[in-house]
Every structure is written in structure tokens, then in C-alpha cells.
C-alpha positions in Angstrom: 39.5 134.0 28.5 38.2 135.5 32.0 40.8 133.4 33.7 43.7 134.0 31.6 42.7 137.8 32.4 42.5 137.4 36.2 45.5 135.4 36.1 47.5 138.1 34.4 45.8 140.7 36.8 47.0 138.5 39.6 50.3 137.7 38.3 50.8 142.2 37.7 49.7 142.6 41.2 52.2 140.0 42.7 54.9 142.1 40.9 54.5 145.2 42.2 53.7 143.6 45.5 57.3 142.3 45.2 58.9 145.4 43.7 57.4 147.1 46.7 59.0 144.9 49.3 62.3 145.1 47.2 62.3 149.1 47.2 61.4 149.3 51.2 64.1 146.5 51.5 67.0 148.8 49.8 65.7 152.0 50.5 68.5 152.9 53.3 70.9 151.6 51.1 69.5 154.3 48.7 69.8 157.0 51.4 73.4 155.8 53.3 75.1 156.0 49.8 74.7 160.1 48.9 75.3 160.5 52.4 78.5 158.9 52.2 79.1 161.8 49.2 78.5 164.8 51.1 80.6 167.6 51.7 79.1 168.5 55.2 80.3 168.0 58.2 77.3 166.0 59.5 74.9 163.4 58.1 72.2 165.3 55.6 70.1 163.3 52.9 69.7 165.1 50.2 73.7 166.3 50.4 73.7 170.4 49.8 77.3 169.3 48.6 79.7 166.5 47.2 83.1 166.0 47.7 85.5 162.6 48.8 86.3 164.1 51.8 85.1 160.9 54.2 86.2 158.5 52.5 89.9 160.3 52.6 89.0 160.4 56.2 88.4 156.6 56.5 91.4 154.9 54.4 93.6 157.6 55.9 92.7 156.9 59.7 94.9 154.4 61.6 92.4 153.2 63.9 89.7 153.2 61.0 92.2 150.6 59.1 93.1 148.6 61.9 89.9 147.9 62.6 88.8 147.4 59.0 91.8 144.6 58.8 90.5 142.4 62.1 87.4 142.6 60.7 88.0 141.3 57.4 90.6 138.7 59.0 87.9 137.4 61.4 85.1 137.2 58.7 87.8 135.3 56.4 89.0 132.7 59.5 84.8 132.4 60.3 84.2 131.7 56.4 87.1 128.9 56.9 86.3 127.2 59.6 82.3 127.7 59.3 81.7 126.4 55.8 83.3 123.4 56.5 82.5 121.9 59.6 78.7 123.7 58.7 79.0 121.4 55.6 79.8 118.1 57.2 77.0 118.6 60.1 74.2 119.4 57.3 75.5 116.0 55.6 75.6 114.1 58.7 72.2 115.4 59.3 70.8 114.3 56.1 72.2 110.9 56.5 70.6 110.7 59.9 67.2 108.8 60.8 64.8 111.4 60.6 64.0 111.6 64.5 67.2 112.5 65.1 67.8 115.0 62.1 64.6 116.7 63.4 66.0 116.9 66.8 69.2 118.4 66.0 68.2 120.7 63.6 66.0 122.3 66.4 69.2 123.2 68.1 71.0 123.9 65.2 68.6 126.8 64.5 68.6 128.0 67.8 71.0 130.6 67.5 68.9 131.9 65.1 65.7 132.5 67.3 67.4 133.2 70.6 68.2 136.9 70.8 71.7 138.1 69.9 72.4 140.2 73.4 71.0 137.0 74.9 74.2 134.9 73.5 76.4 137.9 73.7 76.5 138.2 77.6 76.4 134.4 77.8 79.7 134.5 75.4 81.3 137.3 77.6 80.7 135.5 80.7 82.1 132.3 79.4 85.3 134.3 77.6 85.7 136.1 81.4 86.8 132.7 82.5 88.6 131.3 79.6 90.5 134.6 79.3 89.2 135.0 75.4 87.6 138.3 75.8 89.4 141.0 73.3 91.1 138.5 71.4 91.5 137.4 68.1 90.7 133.7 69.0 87.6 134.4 70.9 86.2 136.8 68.2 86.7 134.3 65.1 84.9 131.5 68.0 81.7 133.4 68.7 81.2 134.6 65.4 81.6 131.1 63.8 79.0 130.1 66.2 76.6 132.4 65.2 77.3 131.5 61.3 77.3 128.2 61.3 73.4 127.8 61.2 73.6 130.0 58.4 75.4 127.2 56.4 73.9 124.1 58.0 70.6 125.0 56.8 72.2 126.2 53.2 73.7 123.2 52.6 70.8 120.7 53.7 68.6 122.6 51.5 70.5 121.8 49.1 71.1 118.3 49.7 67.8 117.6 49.4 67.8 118.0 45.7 70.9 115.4 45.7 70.3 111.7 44.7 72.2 110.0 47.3 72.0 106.8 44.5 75.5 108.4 43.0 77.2 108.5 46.0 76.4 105.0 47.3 77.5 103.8 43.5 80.9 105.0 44.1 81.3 103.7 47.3 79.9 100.5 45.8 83.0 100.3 43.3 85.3 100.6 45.9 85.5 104.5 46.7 85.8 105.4 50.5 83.8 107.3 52.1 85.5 110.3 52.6 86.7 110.3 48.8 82.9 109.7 47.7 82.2 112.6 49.4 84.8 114.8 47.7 84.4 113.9 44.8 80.5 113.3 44.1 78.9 114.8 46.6 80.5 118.2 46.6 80.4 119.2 43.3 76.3 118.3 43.1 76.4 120.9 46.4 78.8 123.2 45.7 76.7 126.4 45.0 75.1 125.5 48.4 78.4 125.5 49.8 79.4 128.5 48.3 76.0 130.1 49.9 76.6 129.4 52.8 80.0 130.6 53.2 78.6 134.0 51.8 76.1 133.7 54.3 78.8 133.1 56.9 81.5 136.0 55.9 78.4 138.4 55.7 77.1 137.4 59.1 80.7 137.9 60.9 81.6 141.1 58.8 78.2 142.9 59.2 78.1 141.3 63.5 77.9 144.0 65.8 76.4 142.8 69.2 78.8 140.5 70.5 81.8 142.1 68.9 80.9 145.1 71.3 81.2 142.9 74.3 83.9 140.4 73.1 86.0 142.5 70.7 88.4 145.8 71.7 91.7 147.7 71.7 93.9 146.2 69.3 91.4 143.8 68.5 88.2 146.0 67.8 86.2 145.3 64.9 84.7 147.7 62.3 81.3 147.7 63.3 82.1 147.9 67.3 84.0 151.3 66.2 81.3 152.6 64.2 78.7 151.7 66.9 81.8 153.9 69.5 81.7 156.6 66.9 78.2 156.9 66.0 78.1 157.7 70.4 81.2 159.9 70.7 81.4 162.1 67.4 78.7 161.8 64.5 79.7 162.3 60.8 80.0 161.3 57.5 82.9 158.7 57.8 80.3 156.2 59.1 78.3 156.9 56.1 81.4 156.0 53.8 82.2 153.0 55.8 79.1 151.2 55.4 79.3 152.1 51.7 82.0 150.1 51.6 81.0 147.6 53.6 77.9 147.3 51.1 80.0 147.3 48.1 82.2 144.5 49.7 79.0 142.6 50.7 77.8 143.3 46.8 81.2 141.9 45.2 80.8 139.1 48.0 77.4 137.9 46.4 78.3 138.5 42.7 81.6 136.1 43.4 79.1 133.2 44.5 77.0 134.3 41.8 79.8 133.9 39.0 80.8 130.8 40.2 77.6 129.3 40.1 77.0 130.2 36.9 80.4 128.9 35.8 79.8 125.8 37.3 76.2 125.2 35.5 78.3 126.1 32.4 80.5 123.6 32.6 78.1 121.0 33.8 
């Protein structure tokens, strides 16, 4: 009985531990959101006021638009390209002789521990040459850089709850390669997949470091004009954007959410 106590004592503790780190963890989330609501003219928390006013502000501004769109068209092309090629490395990885999947997934999560200004000037000074800096191409390059990692190590978690026995029975009968692939492997990974290209739209949407050095005029991203803004004239408008960007980022994860439940459904 003394254990079955101490283990609920421990179990109570754990919770609120976790709630604790959950509530720290969204707490400016809690605070950007009434912000956003405020019908001052500069960032307060609590609001004295309410009113719509910046979020009129943001979908009616040109500039604000613009760069919403080449945000959302660079996090889509990353997504597109990412998932896939992060998909086939993490199952060429798995495949691999273990001395040589522990090599490579040393650099693989290298973009992950360098620091981000670190790759940012190293991307500039590259684009400089290569005439990619401020351009759609280059942004949609670095960016699926730094997402790729994000899906590589997504995926191979997940393939390493796979039983690669179903795979080499199809293959056995006659299926290619390729074909085994799509058609057995994929679907036993899917929600792995689909985690990682979450992972991957969130990392270029939310990106703000090398954007500011490889992103501009025409081609400026959301978060470099925010991060212009937040220097040149403060106000609520940047609260309301990143409202939206967390509602987007919200309706993101609840997509990949639904569709994993819909596939364990109809599994």
C-alpha cells in the first residue's frame, strides 16, 4: 500500500511538474494574443481597450500582404522539396551499415547545433557570388537547408518502428524497389512524413535570421518585416501578425493531427 501511495504521490508531482513547463512554454502566447486586441496605439498587456483596429491595419497594408504571400509561397516550395528528399535520405540512412548511418547523421544534425547567424553569413557570402541574394530561389534554398534535418530525423524515428520484413516480401514477389517503397513503406511512415513536413513549413514560416540577410524588396519575408518594423515604428500590427502566424501554425498541427488519426482509423 506504501508504494502504491508514493507512486501516486510521484505520478501527481510529475503532472504538475509538466503542467508547469507547459504553462511557462505558452505563456507569451498568452500575453501576444490580447495584445493583438488592443485599441492603443502601442503594445500594453493588460489592453485598457479592445477594438480590430491592427488587424484592419495588417490585411489592408500592401507591403504587409506581399510579404505575408512570399512567406507562405517559400514555406509551401520548402515543405515540397524538404519532405521528400528529407524522406528518402532518412530511408537511405536506415538502410545503411550502421558506421555509416552514424556518420552521416552527425552531419545531418549539424544545422541543428551550429548557430543560425553562423549559417546565415556563410549563406549570404555564398548567394553574393551565385547572385541568389533577394531572390525567390535562394530563399526557398536556405530555408530547405535548415528544414531538412527537421524531417530526416522525423522520419528515421519513425522507421525504426517499421519491420523492414514487409518490404523485402514485396520485393521478393517481384515488386521494384521504387514501387515497394511507395506502396509499403510509406503508408507504415506516413504520420512521420507528415511530421516532418509540419516541422519543415513551421521552421521556414516562423525563420527569421537568414531571411534578414538573404530575403528583401520585393522578396522580403514576413518575419524580416516584422523584425524592420519592430526597429523603425513599434505597434500593435506586430502583435496581430504573430497571432496569425500562431493560428496558422495551430491549423498546421491540427491538419497532421487529423490525418493521423484518419489514417489509424482506417488502418
Amino acid at each position: 500500500m506504501e508504494q502504491v501511495g508514493q507512486r501516486k504521490i510521484d505520478g501527481m508531482w510529475l503532472t504538475v511538474v509538466g503542467f508547469a513547463v507547459l504553462f511557462f512554454l505558452i505563456l507569451p502566447t498568452l500575453i501576444v494574443i490580447p495584445i493583438s486586441f488592443g485599441g492603443g496605439d502601442f503594445l500594453e498587456f493588460p489592453p485598457n481597450s479592445f477594438s480590430l483596429r491592427w488587424y484592419e491595419s495588417y490585411f489592408s497594408s500592401i507591403e504587409w500582404m506581399s510579404a505575408t504571400k512570399i512567406s507562405l509561397i517559400v514555406a509551401v516550395m520548402t515543405t515540397a522539396i524538404a519532405t521528400p528528399l528529407g524522406a528518402l535520405c532518412a530511408y537511405g540512412l536506415h538502410c545503411s551499415t550502421p558506421r555509416i548511418r552514424n556518420t552521416a547523421q552527425a552531419f545531418v544534425i549539424m544545422p541543428l547545433v551550429v548557430p543560425v547567424i553562423l549559417t546565415a553569413v556563410g549563406v549570404f557570402s555564398l548567394y553574393a557570388k551565385l547572385g541568389l541574394n533577394y531572390t525567390l530561389t535562394g530563399i526557398v534554398i536556405a530555408h530547405t537547408a535548415i528544414a531538412l534535418p527537421f524531417v530526416i530525423v522525423t522520419v528515421m524515428s519513425g522507421l525504426q518502428n517499421y519491420d523492414f520484413d514487409q518490404e523485402l516480401a514485396a520485393r521478393s514477389l517481384g515488386a521494384s524497389r521504387a514501387f515497394a517503397l511507395w506502396t509499403i513503406t510509406v503508408p507504415q511512415v506516413k504520420f512521420s512524413i507528415q511530421t516532418g513536413a509540419f516541422l519543415a513549413f513551421v521552421t521556414s514560416l516562423d525563420e527569421v535570421v537568414i531571411s534578414m540577410l538573404v530575403s528583401g524588396g520585393e522578396n522580403a519575408t514576413i518575419t524580416r518585416r516584422m523584425f524592420n518594423s519592430m526597429r523603425d515604428h513599434l505597434d500593435p500590427t506586430i502583435a496581430a501578425i504573430s497571432t496569425c502566424l500562431i493560428a496558422v501554425s495551430i491549423g498546421a498541427l491540427i491538419c497532421v493531427r487529423f490525418l493521423g488519426s484518419r489514417g489509424e482509423v482506417n488502418e
